[in-house]
PDB file of N, CA, C and O in Angstrom:
ATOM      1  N   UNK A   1      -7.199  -8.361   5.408  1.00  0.00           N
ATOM      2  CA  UNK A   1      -8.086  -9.444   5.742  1.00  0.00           C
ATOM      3  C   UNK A   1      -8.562 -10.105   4.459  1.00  0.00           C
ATOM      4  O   UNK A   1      -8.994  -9.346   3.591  1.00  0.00           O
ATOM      5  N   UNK A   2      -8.542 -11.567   4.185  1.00  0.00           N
ATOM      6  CA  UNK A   2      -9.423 -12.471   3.583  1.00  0.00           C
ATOM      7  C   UNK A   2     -10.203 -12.698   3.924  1.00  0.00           C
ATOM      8  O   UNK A   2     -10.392 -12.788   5.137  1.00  0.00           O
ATOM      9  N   UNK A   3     -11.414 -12.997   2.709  1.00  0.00           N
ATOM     10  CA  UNK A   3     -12.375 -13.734   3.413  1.00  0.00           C
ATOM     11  C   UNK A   3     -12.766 -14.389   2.060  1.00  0.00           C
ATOM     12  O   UNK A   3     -12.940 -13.862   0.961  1.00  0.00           O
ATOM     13  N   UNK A   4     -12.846 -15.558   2.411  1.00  0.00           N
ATOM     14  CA  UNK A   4     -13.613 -16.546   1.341  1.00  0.00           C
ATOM     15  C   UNK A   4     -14.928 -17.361   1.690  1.00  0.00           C
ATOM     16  O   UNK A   4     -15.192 -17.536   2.880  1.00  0.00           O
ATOM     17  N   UNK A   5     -15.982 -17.999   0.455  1.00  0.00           N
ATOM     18  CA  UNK A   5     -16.513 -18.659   1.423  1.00  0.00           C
ATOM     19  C   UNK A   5     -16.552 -19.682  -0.079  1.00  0.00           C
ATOM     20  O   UNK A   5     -15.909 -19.210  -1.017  1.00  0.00           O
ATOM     21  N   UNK A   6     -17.196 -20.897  -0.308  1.00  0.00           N
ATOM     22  CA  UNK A   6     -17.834 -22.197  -0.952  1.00  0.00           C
ATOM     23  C   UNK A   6     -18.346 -21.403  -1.764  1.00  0.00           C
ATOM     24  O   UNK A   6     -19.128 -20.493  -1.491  1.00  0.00           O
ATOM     25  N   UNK A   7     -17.595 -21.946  -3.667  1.00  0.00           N
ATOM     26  CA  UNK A   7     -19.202 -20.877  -4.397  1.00  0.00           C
ATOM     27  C   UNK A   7     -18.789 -21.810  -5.828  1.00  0.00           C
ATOM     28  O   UNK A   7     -18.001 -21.427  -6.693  1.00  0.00           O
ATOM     29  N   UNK A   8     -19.716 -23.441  -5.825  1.00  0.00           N
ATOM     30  CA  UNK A   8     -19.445 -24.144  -6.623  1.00  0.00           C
ATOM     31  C   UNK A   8     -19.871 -23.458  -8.083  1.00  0.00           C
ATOM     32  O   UNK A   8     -19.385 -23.752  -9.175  1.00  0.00           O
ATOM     33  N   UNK A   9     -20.773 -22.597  -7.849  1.00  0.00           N
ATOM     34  CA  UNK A   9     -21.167 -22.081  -9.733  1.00  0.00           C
ATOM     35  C   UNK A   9     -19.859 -21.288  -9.610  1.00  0.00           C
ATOM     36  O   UNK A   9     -19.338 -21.987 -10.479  1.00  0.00           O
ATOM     37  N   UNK A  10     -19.506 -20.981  -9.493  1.00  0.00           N
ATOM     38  CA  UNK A  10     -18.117 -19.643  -9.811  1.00  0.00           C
ATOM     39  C   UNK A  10     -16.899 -21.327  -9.844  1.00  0.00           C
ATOM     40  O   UNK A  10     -16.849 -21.929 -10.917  1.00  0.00           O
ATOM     41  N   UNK A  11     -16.422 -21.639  -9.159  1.00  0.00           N
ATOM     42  CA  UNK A  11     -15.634 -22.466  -9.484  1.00  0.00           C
ATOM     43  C   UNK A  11     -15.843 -23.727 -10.774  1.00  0.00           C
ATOM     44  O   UNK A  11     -14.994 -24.311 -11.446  1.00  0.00           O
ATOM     45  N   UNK A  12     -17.133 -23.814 -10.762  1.00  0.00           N
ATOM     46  CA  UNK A  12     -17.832 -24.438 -12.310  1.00  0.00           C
ATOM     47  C   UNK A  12     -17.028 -23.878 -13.613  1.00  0.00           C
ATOM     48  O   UNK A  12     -16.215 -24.368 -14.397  1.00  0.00           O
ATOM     49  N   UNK A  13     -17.756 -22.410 -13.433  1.00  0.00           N
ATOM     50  CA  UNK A  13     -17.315 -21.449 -14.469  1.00  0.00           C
ATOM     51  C   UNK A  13     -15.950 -21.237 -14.600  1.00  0.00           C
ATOM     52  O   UNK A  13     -15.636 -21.129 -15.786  1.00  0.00           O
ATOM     53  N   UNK A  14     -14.861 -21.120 -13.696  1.00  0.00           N
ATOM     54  CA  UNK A  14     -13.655 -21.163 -13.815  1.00  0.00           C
ATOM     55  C   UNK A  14     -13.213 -22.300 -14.487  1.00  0.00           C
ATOM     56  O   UNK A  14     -12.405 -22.179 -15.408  1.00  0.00           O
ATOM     57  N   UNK A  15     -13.728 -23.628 -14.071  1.00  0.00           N
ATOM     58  CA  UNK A  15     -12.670 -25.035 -14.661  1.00  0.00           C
ATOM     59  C   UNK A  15     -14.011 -25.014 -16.305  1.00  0.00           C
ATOM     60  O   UNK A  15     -13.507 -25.761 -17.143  1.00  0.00           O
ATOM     61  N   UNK A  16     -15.169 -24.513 -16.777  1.00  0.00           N
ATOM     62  CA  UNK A  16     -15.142 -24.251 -17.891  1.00  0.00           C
ATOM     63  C   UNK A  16     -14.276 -23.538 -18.728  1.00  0.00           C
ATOM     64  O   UNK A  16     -13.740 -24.137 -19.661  1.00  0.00           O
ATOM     65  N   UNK A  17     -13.997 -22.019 -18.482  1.00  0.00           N
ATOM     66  CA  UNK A  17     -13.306 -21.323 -18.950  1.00  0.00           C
ATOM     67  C   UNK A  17     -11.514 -22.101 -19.232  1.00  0.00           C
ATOM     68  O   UNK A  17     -10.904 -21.968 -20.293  1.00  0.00           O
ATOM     69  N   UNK A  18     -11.077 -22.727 -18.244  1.00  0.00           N
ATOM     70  CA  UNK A  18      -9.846 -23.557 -18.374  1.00  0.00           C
ATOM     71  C   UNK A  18      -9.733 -24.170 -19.164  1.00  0.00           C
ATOM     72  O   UNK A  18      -8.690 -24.119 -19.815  1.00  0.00           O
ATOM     73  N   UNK A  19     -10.850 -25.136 -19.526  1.00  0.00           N
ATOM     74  CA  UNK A  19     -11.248 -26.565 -20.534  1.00  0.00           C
ATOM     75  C   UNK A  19     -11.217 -25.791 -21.504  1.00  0.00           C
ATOM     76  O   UNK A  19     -10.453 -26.325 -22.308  1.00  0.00           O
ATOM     77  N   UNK A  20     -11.746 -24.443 -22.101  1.00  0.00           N
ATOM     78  CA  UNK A  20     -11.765 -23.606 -22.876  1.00  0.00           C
ATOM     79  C   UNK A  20     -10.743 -23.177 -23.527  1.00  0.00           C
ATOM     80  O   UNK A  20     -10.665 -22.768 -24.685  1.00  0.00           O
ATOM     81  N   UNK A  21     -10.004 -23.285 -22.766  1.00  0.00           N
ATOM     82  CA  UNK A  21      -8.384 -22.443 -22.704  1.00  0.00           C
ATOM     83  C   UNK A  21      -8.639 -20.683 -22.837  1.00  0.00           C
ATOM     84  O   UNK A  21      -7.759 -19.904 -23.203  1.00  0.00           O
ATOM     85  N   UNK A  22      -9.934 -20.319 -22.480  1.00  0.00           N
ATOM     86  CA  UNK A  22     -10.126 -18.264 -22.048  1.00  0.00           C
ATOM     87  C   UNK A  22      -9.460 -18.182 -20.719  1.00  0.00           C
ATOM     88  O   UNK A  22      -9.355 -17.093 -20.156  1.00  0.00           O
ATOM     89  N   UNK A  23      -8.981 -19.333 -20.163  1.00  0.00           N
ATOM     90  CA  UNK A  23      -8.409 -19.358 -18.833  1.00  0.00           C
ATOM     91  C   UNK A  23      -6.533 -19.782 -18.844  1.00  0.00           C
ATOM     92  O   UNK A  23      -6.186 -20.650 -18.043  1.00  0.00           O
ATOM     93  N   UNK A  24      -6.013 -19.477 -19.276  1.00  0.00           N
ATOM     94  CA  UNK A  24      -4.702 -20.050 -19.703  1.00  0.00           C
ATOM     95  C   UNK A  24      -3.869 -20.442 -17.991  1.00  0.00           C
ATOM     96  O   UNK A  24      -3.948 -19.645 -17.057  1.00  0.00           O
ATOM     97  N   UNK A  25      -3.185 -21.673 -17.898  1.00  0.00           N
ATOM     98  CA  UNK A  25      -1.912 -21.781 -17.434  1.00  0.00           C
ATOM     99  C   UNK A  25      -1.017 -22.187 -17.711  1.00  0.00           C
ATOM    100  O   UNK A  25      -0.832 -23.151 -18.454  1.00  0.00           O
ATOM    101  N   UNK A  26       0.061 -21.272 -16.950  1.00  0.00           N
ATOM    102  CA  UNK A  26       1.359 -21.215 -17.305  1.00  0.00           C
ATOM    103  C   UNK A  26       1.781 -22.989 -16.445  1.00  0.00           C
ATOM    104  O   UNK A  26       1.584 -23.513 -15.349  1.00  0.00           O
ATOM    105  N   UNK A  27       2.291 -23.274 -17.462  1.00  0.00           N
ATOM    106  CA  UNK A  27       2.854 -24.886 -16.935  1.00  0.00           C
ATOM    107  C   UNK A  27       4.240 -24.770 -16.860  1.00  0.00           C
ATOM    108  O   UNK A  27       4.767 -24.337 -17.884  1.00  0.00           O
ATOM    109  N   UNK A  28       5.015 -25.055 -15.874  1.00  0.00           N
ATOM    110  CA  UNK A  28       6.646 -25.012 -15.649  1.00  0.00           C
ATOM    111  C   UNK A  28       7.033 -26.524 -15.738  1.00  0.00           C
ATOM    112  O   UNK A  28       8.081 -26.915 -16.251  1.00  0.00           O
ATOM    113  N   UNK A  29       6.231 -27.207 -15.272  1.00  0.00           N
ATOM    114  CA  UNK A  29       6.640 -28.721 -15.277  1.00  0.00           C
ATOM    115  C   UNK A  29       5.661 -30.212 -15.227  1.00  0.00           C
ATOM    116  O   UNK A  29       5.021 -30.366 -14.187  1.00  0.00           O
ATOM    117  N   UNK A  30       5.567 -30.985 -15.994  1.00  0.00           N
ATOM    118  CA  UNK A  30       4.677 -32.437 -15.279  1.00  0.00           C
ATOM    119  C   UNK A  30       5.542 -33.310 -14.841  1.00  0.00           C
ATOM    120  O   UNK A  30       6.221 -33.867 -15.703  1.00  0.00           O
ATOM    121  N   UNK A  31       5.673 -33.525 -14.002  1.00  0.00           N
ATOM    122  CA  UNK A  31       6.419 -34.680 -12.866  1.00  0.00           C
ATOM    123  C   UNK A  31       5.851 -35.630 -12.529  1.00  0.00           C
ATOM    124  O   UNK A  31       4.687 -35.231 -12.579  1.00  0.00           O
ATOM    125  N   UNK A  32       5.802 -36.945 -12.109  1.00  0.00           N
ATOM    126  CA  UNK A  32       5.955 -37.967 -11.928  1.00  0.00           C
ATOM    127  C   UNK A  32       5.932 -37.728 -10.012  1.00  0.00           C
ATOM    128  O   UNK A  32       6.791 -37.242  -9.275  1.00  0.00           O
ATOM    129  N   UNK A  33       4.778 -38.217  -9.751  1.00  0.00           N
ATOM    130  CA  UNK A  33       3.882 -37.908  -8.000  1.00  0.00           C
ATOM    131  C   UNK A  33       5.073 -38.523  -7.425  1.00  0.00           C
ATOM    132  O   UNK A  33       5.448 -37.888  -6.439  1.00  0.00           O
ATOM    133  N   UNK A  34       5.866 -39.625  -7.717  1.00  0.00           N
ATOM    134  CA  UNK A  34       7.283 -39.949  -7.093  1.00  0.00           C
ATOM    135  C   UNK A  34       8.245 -38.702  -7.194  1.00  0.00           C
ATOM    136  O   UNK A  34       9.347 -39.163  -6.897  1.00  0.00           O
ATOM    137  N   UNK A  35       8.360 -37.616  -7.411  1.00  0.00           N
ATOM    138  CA  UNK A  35       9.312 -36.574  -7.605  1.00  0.00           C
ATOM    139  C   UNK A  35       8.614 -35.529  -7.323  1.00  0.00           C
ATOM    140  O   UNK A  35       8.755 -34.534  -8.034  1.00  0.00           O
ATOM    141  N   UNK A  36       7.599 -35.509  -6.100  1.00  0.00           N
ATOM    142  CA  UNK A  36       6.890 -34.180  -5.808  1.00  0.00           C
ATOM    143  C   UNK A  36       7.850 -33.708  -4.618  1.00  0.00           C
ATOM    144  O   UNK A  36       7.702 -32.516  -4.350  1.00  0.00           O
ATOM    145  N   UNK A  37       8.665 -34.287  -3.956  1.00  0.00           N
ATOM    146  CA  UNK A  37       9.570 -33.577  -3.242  1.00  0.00           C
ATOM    147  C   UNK A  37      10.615 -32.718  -3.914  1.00  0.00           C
ATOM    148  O   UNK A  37      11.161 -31.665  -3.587  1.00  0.00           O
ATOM    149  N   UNK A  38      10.692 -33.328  -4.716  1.00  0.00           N
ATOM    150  CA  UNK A  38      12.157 -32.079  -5.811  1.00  0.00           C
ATOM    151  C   UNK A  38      11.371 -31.382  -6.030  1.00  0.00           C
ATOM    152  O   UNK A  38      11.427 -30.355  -5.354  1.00  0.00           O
ATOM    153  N   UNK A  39      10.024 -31.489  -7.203  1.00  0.00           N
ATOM    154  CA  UNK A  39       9.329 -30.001  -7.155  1.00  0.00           C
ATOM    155  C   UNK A  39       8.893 -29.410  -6.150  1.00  0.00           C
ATOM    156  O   UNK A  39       8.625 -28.255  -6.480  1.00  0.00           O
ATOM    157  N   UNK A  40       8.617 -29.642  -4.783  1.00  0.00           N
ATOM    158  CA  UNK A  40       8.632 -29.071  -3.851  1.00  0.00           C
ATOM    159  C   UNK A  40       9.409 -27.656  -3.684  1.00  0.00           C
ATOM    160  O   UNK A  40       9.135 -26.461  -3.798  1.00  0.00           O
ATOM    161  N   UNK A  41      11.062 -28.834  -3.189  1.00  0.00           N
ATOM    162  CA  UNK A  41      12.452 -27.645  -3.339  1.00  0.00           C
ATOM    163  C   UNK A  41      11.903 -26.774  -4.208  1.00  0.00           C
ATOM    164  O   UNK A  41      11.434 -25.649  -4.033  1.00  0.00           O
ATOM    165  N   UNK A  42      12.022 -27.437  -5.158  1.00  0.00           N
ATOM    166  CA  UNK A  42      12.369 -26.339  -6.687  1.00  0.00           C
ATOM    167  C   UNK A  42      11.498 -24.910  -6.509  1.00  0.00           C
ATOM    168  O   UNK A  42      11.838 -23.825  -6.980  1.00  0.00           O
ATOM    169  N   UNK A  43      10.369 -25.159  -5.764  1.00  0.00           N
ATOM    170  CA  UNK A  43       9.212 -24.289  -5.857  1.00  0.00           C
ATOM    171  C   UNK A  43       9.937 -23.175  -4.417  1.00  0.00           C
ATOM    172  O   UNK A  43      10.081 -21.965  -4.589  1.00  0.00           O
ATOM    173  N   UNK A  44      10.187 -23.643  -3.529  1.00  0.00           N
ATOM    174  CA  UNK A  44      10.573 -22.912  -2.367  1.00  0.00           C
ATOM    175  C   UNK A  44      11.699 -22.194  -2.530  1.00  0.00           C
ATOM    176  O   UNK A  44      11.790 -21.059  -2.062  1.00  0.00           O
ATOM    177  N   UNK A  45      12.998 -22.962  -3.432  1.00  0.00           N
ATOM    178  CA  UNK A  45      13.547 -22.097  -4.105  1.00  0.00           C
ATOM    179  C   UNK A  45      14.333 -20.854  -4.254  1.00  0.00           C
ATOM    180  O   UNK A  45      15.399 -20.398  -3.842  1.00  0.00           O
ATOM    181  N   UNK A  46      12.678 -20.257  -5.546  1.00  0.00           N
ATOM    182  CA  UNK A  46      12.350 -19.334  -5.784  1.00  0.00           C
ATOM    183  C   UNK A  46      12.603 -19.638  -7.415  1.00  0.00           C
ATOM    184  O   UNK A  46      13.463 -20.381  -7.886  1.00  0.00           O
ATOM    185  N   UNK A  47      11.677 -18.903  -8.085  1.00  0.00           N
ATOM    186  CA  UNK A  47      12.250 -18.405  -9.778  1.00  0.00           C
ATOM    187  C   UNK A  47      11.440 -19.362 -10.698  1.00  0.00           C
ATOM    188  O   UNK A  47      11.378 -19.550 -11.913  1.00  0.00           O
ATOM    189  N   UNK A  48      10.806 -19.920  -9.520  1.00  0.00           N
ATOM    190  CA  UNK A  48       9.700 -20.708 -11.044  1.00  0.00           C
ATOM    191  C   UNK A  48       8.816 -20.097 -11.511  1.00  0.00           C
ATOM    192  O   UNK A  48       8.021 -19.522 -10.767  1.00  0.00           O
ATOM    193  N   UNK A  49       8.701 -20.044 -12.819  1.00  0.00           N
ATOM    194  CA  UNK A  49       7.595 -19.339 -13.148  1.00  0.00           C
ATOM    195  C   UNK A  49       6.326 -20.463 -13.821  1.00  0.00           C
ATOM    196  O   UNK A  49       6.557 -21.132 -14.829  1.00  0.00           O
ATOM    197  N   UNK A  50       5.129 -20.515 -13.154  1.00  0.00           N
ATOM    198  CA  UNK A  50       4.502 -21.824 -14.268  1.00  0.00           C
ATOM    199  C   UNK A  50       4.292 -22.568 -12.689  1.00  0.00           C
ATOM    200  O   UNK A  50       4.747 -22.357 -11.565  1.00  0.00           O
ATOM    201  N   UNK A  51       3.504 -23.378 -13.197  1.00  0.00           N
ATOM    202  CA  UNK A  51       2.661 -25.045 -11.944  1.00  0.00           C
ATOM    203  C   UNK A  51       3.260 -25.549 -12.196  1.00  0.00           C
ATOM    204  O   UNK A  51       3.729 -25.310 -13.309  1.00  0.00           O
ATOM    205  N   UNK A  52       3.685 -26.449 -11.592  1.00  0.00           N
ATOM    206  CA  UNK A  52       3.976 -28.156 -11.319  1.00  0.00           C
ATOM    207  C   UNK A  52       2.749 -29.204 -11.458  1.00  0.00           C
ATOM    208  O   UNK A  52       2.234 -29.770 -10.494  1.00  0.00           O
ATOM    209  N   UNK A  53       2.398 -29.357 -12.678  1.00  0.00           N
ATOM    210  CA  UNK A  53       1.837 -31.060 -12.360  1.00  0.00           C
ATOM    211  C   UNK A  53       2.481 -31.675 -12.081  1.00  0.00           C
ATOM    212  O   UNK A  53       3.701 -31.740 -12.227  1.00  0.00           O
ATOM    213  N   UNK A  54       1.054 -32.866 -11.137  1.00  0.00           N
ATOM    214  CA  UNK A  54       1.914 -33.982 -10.840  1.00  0.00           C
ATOM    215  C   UNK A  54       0.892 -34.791 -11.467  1.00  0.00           C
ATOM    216  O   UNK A  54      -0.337 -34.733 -11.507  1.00  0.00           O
ATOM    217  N   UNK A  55       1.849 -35.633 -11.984  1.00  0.00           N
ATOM    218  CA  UNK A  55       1.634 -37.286 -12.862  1.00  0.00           C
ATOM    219  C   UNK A  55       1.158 -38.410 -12.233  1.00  0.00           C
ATOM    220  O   UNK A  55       1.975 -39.290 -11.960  1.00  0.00           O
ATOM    221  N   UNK A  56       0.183 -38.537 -11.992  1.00  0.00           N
ATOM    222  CA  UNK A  56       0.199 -39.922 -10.922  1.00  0.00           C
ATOM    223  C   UNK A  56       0.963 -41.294 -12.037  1.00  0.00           C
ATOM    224  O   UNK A  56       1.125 -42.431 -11.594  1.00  0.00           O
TER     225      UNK A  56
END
């Protein structure tokens, strides 16, 4: 079982720590919001390792 609920100071503190970089992500790709269907595939896949931005 999950359970989550709304907890804007904890999600605060997370996108600080990010801006920080004490929060690291792994980036696989920035794409272009016209090519979010290929990263889609790509993601379903399997074997990516890393996010997909998308570029507006």
């Amino acid at each position: 079982m999950v359970s989550v609920r709304p907890d804007g100071a904890r999600l605060a503190g997370l996108l600080a720590a990010a801006a920080e970089g004490r929060l690291p992500a792994r980036v696989h790709a920035v794409v272009p919001l016209g090519e979010v269907a290929s990263a889609h595939r790509a993601v379903a896949k399997g074997g990516v390792r890393g996010k997909y931005v998308l570029q507006p």
